[in-house]
C-alpha positions as CSV (number, residue, x, y, z in Angstrom):
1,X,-14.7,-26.6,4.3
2,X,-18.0,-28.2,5.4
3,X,-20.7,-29.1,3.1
4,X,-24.2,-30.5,3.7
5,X,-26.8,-31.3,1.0
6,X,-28.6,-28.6,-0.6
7,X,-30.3,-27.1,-3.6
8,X,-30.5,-24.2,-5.4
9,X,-28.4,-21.7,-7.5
10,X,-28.9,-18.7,-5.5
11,X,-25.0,-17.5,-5.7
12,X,-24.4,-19.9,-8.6
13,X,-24.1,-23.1,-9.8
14,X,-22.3,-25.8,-8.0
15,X,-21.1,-27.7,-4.9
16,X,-21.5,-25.6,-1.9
17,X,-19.4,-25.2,0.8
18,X,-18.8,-23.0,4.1
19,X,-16.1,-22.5,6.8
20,X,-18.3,-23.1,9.7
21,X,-19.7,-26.7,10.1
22,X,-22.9,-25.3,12.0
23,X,-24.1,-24.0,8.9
24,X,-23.7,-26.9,6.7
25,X,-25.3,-29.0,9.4
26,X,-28.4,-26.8,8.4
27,X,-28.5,-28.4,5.1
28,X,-29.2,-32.2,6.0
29,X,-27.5,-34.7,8.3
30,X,-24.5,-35.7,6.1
31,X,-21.8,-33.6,7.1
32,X,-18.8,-33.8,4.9
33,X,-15.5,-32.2,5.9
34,X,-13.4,-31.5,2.6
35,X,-10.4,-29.1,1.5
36,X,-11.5,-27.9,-1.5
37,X,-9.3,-26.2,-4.6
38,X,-6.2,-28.6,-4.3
39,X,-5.3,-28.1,-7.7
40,X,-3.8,-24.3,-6.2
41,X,-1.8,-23.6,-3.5
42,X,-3.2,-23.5,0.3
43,X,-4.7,-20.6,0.6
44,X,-4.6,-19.3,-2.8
45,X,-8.0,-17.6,-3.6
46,X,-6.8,-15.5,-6.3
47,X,-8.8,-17.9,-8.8
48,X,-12.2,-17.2,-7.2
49,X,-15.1,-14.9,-7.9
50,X,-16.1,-12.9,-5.0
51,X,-19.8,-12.1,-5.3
52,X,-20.0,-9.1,-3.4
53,X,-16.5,-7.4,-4.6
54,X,-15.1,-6.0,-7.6
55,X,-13.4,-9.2,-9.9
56,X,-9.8,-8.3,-10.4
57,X,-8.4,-6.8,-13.1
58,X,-6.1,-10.7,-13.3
59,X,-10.0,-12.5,-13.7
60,X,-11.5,-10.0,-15.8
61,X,-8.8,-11.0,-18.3
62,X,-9.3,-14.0,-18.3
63,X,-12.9,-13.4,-18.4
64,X,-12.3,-11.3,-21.5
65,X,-9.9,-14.1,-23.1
66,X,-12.7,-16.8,-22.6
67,X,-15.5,-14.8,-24.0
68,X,-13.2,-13.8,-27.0
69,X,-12.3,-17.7,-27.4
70,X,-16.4,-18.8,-26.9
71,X,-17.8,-16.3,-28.9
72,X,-17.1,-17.9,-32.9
73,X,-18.9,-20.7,-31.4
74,X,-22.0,-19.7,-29.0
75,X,-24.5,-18.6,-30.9
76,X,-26.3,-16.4,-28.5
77,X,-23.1,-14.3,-27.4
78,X,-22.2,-14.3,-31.3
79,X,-26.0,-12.8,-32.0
80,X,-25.3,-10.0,-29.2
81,X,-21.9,-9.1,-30.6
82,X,-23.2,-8.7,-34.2
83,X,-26.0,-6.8,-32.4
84,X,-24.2,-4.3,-30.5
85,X,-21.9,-3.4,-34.0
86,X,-25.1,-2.8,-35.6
87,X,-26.6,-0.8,-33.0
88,X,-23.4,1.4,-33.1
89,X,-23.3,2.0,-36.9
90,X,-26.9,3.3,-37.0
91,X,-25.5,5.9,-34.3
92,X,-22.7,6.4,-36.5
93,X,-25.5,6.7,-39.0
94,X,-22.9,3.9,-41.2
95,X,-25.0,3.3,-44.6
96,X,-25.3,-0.4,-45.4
97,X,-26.9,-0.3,-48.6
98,X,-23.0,1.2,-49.4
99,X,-20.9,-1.3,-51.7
100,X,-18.2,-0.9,-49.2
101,X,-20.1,-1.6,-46.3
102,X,-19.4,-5.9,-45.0
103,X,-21.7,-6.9,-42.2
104,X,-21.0,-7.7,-38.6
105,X,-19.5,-11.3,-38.5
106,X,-17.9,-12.8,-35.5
107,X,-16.7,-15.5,-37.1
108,X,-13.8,-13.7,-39.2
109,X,-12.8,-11.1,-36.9
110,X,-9.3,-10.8,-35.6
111,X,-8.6,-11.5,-31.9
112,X,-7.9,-7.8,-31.1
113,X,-11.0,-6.2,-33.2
114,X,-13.5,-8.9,-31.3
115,X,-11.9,-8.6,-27.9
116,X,-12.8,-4.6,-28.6
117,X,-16.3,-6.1,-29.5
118,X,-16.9,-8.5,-26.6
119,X,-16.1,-5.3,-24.1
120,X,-18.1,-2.9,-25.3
121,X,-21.3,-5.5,-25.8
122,X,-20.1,-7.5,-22.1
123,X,-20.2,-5.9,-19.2
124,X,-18.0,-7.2,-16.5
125,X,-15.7,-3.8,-15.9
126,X,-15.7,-2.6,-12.4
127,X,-18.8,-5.0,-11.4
128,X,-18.8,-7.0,-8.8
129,X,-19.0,-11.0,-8.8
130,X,-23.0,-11.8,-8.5
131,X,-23.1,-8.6,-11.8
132,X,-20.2,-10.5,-13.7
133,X,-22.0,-13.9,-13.2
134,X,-25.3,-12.7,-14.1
135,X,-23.9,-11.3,-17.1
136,X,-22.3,-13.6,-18.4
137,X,-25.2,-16.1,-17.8
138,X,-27.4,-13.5,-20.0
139,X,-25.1,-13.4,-22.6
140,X,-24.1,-17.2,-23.2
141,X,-27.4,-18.7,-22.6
142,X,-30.8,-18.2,-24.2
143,X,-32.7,-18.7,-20.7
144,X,-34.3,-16.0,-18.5
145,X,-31.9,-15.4,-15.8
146,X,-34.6,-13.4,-14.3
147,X,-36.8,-16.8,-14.1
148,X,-36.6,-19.0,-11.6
149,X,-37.7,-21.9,-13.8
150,X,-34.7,-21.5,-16.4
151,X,-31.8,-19.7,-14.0
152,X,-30.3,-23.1,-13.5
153,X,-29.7,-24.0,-17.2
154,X,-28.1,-20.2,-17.9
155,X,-26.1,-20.2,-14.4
156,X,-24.3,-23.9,-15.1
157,X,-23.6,-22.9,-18.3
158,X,-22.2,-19.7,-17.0
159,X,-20.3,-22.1,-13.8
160,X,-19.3,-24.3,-17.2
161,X,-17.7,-21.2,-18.8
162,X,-15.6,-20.1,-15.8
163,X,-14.3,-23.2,-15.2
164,X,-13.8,-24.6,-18.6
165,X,-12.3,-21.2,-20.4
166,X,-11.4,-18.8,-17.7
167,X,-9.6,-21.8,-15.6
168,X,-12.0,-19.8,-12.5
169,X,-12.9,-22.5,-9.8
170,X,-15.5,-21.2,-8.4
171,X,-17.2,-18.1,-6.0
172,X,-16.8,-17.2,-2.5
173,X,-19.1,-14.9,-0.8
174,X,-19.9,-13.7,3.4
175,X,-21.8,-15.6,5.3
176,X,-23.5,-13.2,6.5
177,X,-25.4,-12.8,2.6
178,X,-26.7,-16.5,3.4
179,X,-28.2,-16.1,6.7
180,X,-25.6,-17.8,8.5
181,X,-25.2,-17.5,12.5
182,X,-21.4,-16.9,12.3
183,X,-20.6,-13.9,10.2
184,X,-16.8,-14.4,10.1
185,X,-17.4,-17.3,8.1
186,X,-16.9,-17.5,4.1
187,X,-19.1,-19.7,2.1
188,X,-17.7,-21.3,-1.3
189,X,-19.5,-22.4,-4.7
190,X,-16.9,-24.9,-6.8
191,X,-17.3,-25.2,-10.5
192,X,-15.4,-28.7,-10.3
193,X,-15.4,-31.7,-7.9
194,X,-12.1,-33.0,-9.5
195,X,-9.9,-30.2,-7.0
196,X,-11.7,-31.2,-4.0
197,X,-10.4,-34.3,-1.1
198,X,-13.0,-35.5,1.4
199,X,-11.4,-35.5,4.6
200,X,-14.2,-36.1,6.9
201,X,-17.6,-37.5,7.4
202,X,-20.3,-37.7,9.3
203,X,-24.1,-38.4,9.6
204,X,-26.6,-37.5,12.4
205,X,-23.1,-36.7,14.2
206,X,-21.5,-40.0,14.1
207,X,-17.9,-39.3,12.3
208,X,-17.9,-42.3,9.6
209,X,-15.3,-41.4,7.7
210,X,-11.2,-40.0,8.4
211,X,-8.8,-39.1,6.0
212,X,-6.2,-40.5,8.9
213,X,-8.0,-44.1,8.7
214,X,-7.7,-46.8,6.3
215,X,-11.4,-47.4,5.5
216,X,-12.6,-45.7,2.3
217,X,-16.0,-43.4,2.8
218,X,-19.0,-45.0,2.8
219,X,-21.6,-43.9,0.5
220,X,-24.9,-42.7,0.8
């Protein structure tokens, strides 16, 4: 993978990446040649998001698993669980004035009873990558995903989440979605830097780094 320096958040939060050097090169003049997701085998993209296709019943659960495990502690996806229990007792016209009735609580439900919750109140079933990341960034942060100003904060926390309690590395989506010149090329968002070797380097075209040579790369 090549990567170049950039900004932004616009298919999640990050170090970005792409298959074709020409489009990194578009990004500033330190080129940087790396194989990325060592910690899985070569080739083995089973443990991405891909933003424009459906995520796989294998990610959704542990999607699922990590929400269930996040929710007794995140206060907003807590708040939107309670929320969504309440909003289906009053269809279920359920009378909580009732000396039976025990509020919504998060905190004391079994695994399987709030896994049923986190479902119905999360949607990430047959949605695509960009829906199940924007989802999940509504649901575990408090920011605006919809504003530009505050989409960073919600999307790293959502990047945090993938990688922290889903053990997801990161997104892959076309080229093609990111204006790129080559279509056949794959571009790459990584939640971690700690699965990625530099291999190459170079600036204004002038290789200054090899994995093959015995000088460390210089940085800039």
């Amino acid at each position: 993978h090549h990567v170049g320096k950039t900004n932004g958040v616009a298919f999640g939060w990050g170090i970005y990446a792409t298959t074709n050097r020409e489009d990194a090169e578009r990004f500033g003049d330190n080129v940087y040649e790396q194989t990325f997701f060592t910690n899985r085998a070569p080739g083995d993209e089973s443990y991405l998001i891909e933003w424009d296709k459906e995520v796989s019943p294998e990610n959704q659960n542990r999607i699922l698993d990590g929400l269930v495990n996040t929710a007794r502690h995140n206060d907003n996806l807590k708040k939107k669980i309670e929320d969504a229990i309440r909003e289906e007792e009053d269809e279920l016209g359920v009378d909580r004035n009732s000396d039976d009735y025990n509020p919504p609580d998060v905190s004391g439900m079994p695994d399987d009873i709030l896994r049923d919750a986190v479902e119905k109140t999360v949607n990430i079933a047959y949605a695509n990558g960009s829906e199940v990341y924007r989802e999940l960034a509504r649901v575990l942060s408090r920011k605006n995903v919809d504003s530009f100003d505050e989409r960073t904060d919600a999307y790293r926390m959502a990047s945090e989440f993938l990688r922290d309690e889903c053990d997801i590395d990161g997104i892959k989506y076309p080229a093609s979605m990111d204006e790129s010149q080559e279509k056949n090329a794959s571009h790459y968002v990584s939640f971690r830097d700690d699965n990625i070797r530099v291999d190459n380097t170079w600036t204004d075209g002038e290789q200054r780094y090899s994995i093959r040579s015995e000088e460390p790369p210089k940085k800039t």
